[in-house]
N, C-alpha and C positions, 0 to 999 in steps of 0.2 A: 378141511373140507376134502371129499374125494372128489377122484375128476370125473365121476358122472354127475356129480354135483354142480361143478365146473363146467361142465357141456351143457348141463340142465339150462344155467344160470344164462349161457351165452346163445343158445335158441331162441329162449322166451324173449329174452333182449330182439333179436332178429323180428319172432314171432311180430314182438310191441309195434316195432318202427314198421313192420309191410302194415300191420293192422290199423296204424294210425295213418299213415299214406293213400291205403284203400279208402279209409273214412274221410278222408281230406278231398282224395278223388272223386267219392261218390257226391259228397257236398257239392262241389264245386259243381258237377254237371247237372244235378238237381238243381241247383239252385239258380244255375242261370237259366235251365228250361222252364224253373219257374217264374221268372223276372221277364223271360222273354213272350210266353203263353199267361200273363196275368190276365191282359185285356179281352180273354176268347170266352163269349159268352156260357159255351158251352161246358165250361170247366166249372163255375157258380165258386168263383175262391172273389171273397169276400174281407177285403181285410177289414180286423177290427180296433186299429188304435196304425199310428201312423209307421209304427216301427214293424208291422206286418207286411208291409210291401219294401222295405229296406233291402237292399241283396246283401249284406253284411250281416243281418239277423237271421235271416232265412237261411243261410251259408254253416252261422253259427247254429241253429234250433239242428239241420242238417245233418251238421257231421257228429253231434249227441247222438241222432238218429243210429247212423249209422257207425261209432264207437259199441253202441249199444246189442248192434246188429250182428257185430263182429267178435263179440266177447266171448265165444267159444272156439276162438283158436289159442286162446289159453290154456292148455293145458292143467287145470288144477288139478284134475284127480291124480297124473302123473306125479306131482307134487307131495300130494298127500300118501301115494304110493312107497316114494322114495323117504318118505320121514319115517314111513310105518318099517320100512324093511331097516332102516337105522337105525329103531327104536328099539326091534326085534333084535 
């Protein structure tokens, strides 16, 4: 492997763990403003099975959210860049 390959490999690694921290982060303060603001009429959140008002579900539905949110600091096209110019 060359070592921009090697540098590549050892960003995205960096990139993953800020990406998953942020998501973890972002869970966490969702999730307890929404465990703490459940009961305010004027939010109409409604759960619908008993695992909807859980803060361990909400924490987990959450940080999907936001994995999902954050999936463009992934660089793929770099990836696919550096295969084509290898290929080449």
């Amino acid at each position: 492997m060359s070592k921009i390959m090697h540098q590549t490999n050892s960003l995205i690694l960096v990139i993953f763990v800020l990406q998953i921290f942020l998501s973890s982060l972002g869970a966490y303060l969702g999730s307890k403003w929404i465990v703490n603001n459940m009961k305010n009429p004027y939010l109409n959140y409604i759960p619908h099975n008993k695992w909807d008002s859980e803060w361990l579900y909400i924490f987990i539905r959450l940080t999907g959210t936001w994995v999902l949110i954050f999936t463009n600091f992934v660089p793929i096209s770099l990836l696919v860049t550096l295969e084509l110019v290898k290929f080449w």
